[in-house]
C-alpha positions in Angstrom: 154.4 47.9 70.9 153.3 48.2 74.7 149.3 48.3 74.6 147.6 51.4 76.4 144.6 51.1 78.1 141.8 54.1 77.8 138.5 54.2 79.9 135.4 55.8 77.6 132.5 57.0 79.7 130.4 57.9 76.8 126.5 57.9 76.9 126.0 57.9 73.2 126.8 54.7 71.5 127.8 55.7 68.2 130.5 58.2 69.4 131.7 55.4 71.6 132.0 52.4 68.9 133.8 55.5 67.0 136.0 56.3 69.5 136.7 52.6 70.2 137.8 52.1 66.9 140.1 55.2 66.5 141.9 53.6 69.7 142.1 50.1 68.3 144.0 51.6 65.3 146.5 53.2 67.5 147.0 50.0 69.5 145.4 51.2 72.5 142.7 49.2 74.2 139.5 51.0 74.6 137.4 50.3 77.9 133.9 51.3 76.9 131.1 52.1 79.6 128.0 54.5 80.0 127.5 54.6 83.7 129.2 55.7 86.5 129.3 52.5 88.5 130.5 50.4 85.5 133.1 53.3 84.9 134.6 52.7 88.8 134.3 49.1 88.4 136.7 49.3 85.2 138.9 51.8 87.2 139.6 49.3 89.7 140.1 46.3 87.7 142.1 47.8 84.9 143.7 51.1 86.2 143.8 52.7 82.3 146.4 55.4 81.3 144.0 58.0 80.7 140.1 58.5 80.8 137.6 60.0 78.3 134.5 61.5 79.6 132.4 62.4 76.9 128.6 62.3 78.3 125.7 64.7 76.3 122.7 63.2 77.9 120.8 66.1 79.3 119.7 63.6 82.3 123.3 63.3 83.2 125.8 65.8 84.8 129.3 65.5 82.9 131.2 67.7 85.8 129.7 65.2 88.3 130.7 61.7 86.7 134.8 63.3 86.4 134.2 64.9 90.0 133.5 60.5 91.0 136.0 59.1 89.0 138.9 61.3 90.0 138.0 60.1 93.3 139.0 56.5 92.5 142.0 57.7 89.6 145.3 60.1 89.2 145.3 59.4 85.0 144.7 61.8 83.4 141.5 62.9 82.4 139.9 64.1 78.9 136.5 65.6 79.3 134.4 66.3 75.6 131.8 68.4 76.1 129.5 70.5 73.5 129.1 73.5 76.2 131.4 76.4 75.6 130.9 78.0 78.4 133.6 79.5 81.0 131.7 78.7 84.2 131.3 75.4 82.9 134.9 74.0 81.9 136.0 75.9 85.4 134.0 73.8 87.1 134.7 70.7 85.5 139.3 71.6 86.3 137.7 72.3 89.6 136.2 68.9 89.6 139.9 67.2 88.4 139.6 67.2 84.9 143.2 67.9 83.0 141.7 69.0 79.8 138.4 70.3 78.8 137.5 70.0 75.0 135.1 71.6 73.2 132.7 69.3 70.7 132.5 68.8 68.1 135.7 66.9 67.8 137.5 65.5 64.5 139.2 62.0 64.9 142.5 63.7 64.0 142.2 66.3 66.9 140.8 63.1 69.0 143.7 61.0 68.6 146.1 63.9 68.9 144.9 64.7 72.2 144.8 61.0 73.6 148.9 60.8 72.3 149.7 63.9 73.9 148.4 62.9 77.3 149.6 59.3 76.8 153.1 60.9 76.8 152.2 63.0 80.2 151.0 59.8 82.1 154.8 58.7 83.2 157.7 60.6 84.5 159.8 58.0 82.1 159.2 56.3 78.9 159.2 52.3 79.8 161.1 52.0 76.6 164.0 53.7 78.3 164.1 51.1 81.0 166.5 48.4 81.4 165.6 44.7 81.6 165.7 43.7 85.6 166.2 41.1 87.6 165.9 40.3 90.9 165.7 37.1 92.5 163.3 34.4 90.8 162.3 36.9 88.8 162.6 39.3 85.3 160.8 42.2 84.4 161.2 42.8 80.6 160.1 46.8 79.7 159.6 45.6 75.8 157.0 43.6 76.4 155.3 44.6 80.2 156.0 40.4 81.1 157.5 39.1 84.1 158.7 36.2 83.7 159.9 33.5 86.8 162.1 30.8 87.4 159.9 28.3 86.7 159.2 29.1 83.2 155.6 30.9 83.5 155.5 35.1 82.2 153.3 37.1 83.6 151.5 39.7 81.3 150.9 42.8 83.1 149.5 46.1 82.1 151.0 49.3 82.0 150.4 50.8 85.6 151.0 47.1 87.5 154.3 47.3 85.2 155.6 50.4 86.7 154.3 50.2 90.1 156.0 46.4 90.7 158.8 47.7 88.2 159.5 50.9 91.1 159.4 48.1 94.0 161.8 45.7 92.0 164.1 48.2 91.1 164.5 49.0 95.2 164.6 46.0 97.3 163.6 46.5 101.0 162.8 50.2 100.3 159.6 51.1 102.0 157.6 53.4 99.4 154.5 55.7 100.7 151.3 55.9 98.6 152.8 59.6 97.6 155.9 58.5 96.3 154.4 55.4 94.3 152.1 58.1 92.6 155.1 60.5 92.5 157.4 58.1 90.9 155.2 56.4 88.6 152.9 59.3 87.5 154.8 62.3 88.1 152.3 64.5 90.1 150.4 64.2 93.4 146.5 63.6 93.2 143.1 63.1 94.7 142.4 59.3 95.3 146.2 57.6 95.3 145.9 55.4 98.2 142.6 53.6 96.6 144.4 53.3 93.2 147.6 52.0 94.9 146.2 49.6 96.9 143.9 47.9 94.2 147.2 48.1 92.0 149.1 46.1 94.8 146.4 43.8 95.2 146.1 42.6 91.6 150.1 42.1 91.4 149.9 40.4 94.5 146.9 37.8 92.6 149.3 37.5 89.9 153.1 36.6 91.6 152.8 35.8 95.2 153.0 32.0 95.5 150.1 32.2 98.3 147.2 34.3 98.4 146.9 34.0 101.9 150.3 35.5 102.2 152.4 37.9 101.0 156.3 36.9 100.3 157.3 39.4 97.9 154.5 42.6 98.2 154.4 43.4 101.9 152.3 46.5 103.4 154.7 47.9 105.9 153.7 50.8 108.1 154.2 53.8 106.0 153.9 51.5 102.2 154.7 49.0 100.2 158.0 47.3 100.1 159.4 44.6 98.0 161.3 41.5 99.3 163.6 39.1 97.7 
């Protein structure tokens, strides 16, 4: 089964250790923080599927940590909140959040929610794709590795999957930051160029012979284009 990543901003420990575990048991893997900054950090280095916001603290503003992270993230984004209040959940679409849910929660309705927007995150299911292979190189859907000529596979997670998955599939086509988030999420949003480029950079770190230069994952004016 190909693991899903979820980022937890949670500011109460308890409901984050329960959370975590109700992930673990549907083979997702829960990325756990409490703060903002720690919260961007993980968005950048792991690029989850989807986010959970889930902060009570009355010294911290709930609308205000989704309103940050969207900035840096197109996943979508799951904000638990015990306010039921109109103003409120407006503000918080307003500030890119794609569902608001009223606490408290069951673990049922949790992980229901989690699947349902795990399904939403691509435009197609990589268990539909085929195997491909291009050069050196073979990208196998079943189990997110690319594996080379030389023996070595490459794990990669789900969003560096589809994003190098789009570039292999299309040799020496030039792809915006738009139609990377188009193709590989399904919907515009706030933030794309930031996400695409750390994206590129780790996939770079992991298959370009050179870190000093790019052979395979070039920046071309307009994108990203992949060579053979």
């Amino acid at each position: 089964m190909i693991e899903s990543s979820i980022l937890i901003v949670c500011d109460e420990p308890t409901t984050s250790r329960v959370w975590g575990l109700l992930l673990t048991d549907l083979r997702c893997r829960p990325i756990v923080t409490n703060t903002v900054l720690h919260a961007i950090t993980a968005l950048e280095e792991s690029a989850p599927d989807v986010i959970v916001v889930d902060v009570t603290s009355g010294d911290a503003n709930g609308v205000q940590i989704c309103r940050s992270l969207r900035e840096h993230s197109v996943s979508p984004m799951l904000f638990f909140t015990p306010i039921n209040n109109e103003t409120h959940m407006l503000e918080a679409y307003q500030a890119g959040v794609d569902d608001c849910i009223i606490k408290p929660v069951s673990p049922v309705l949790f992980l229901a929610k989690i699947k349902v927007w795990l399904n939403r995150s691509w435009t197609v299911k990589v268990e539909s794709l085929d195997k491909l292979t291009v050069g050196e190189y073979t990208l196998d859907p079943t189990t997110h590795h690319l594996s080379c000529c030389d023996g070595r596979k490459i794990r990669l997670s789900n969003l560096e999957f589809r994003v190098l998955y789009l570039l292999v599939d299309h040799p020496n086509q030039v792809f915006s930051n738009d139609e990377i988030i188009d193709r590989v999420w399904g919907f515009h949003g706030e933030g794309n160029s930031v996400l695409v480029k750390n994206l590129i950079y780790r996939l770079r770190k992991k298959i370009e012979p050179s870190s000093n230069q790019a052979k395979h994952i070039q920046t071309e004016m307009g994108g990203y284009v992949f060579r053979k």
